[in-house]
C-alpha positions in Angstrom: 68.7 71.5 113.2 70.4 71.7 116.7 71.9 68.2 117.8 72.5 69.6 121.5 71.2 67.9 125.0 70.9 70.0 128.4 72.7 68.0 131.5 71.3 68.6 134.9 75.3 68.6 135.9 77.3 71.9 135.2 80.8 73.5 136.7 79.6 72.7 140.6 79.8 68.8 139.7 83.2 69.2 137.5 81.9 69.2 134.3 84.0 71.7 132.0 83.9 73.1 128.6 85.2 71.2 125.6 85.1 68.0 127.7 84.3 64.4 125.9 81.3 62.7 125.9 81.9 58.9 125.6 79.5 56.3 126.6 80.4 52.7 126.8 79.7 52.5 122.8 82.3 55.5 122.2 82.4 59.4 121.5 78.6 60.7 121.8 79.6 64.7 121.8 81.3 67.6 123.9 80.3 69.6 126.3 79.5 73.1 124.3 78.5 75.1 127.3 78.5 75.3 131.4 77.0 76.9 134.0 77.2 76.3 137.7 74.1 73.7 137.4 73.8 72.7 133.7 75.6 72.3 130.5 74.8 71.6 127.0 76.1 68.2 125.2 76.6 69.1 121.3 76.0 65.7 120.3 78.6 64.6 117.1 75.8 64.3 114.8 75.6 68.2 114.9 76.5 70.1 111.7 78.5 72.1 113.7 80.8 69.0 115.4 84.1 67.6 113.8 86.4 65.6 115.1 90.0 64.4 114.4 89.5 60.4 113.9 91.9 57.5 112.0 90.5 54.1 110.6 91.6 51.4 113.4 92.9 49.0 111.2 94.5 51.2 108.2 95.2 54.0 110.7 94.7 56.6 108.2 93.4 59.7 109.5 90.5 62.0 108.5 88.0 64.2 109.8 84.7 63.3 111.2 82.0 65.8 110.9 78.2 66.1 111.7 75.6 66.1 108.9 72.6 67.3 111.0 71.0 63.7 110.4 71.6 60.7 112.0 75.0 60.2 110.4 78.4 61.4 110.2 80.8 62.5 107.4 84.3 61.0 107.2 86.3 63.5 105.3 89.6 63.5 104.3 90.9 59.9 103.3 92.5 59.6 100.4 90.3 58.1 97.7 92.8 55.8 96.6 92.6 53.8 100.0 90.0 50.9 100.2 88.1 51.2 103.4 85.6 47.9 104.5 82.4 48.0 105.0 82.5 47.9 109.0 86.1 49.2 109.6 86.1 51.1 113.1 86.8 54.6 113.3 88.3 56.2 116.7 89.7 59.2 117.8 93.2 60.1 116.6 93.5 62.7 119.5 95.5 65.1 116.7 92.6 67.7 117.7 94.2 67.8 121.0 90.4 67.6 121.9 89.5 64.5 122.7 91.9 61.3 123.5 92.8 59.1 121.0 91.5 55.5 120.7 87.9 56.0 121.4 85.3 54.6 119.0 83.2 56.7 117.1 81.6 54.2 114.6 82.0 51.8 111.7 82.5 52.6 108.0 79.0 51.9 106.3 79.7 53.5 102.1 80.8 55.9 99.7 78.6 58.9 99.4 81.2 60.7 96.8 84.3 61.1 95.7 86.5 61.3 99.2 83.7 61.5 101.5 82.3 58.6 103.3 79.3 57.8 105.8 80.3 56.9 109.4 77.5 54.9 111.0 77.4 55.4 114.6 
């Protein structure tokens, strides 16, 4: 299933490939395609989205990633750290993607062994 939203704003009003989508609550996405009118939003929920993000308070880093559903994967932290229930994840900016510092979601629980579920 295709997490993706068509804008009625494309290359003619400066939008750009690969360019963030934040709202005031954080990262919603990039912008997967252009044209001169429109562009498509791949929204981070999409299997096909991943992003470089680190645990505000901890600052260890993982990967983000889309699940196709409503939440997000954090992959990557080392299973011996202890993450809260509610600890923020932002952007790391390692990705040289998208800038670093901007919210993405709260920790919500363990789904397995080194994966954990993002809410966002």
């Amino acid at each position: 299933m295709s997490h993706t939203l068509v804008l009625d704003k494309g290359q003619k009003n400066g939008v750009a490939r690969d360019m963030s989508a934040i709202t005031p609550k954080g990262l919603t996405g990039k912008i997967s395609n252009v044209t001169e009118s429109y562009a498509k939003l791949l929204l981070l929920t999409d299997i096909n989205f991943s992003a470089a993000v680190r645990l505000q308070e901890s600052r260890n880093e993982g990967i983000m990633s889309g699940t196709g559903s409503r939440k997000v994967i954090l992959k990557y932290i080392p299973y011996e750290e202890e993450i809260k229930v509610g600890d923020i994840v932002i952007t790391s900016g390692l990705d040289q993607l998208f800038p670093p510092g901007i919210p993405v979601g709260s920790y919500q629980r363990l789904t397995n062994r080194g994966q954990a579920t993002s809410s966002i």
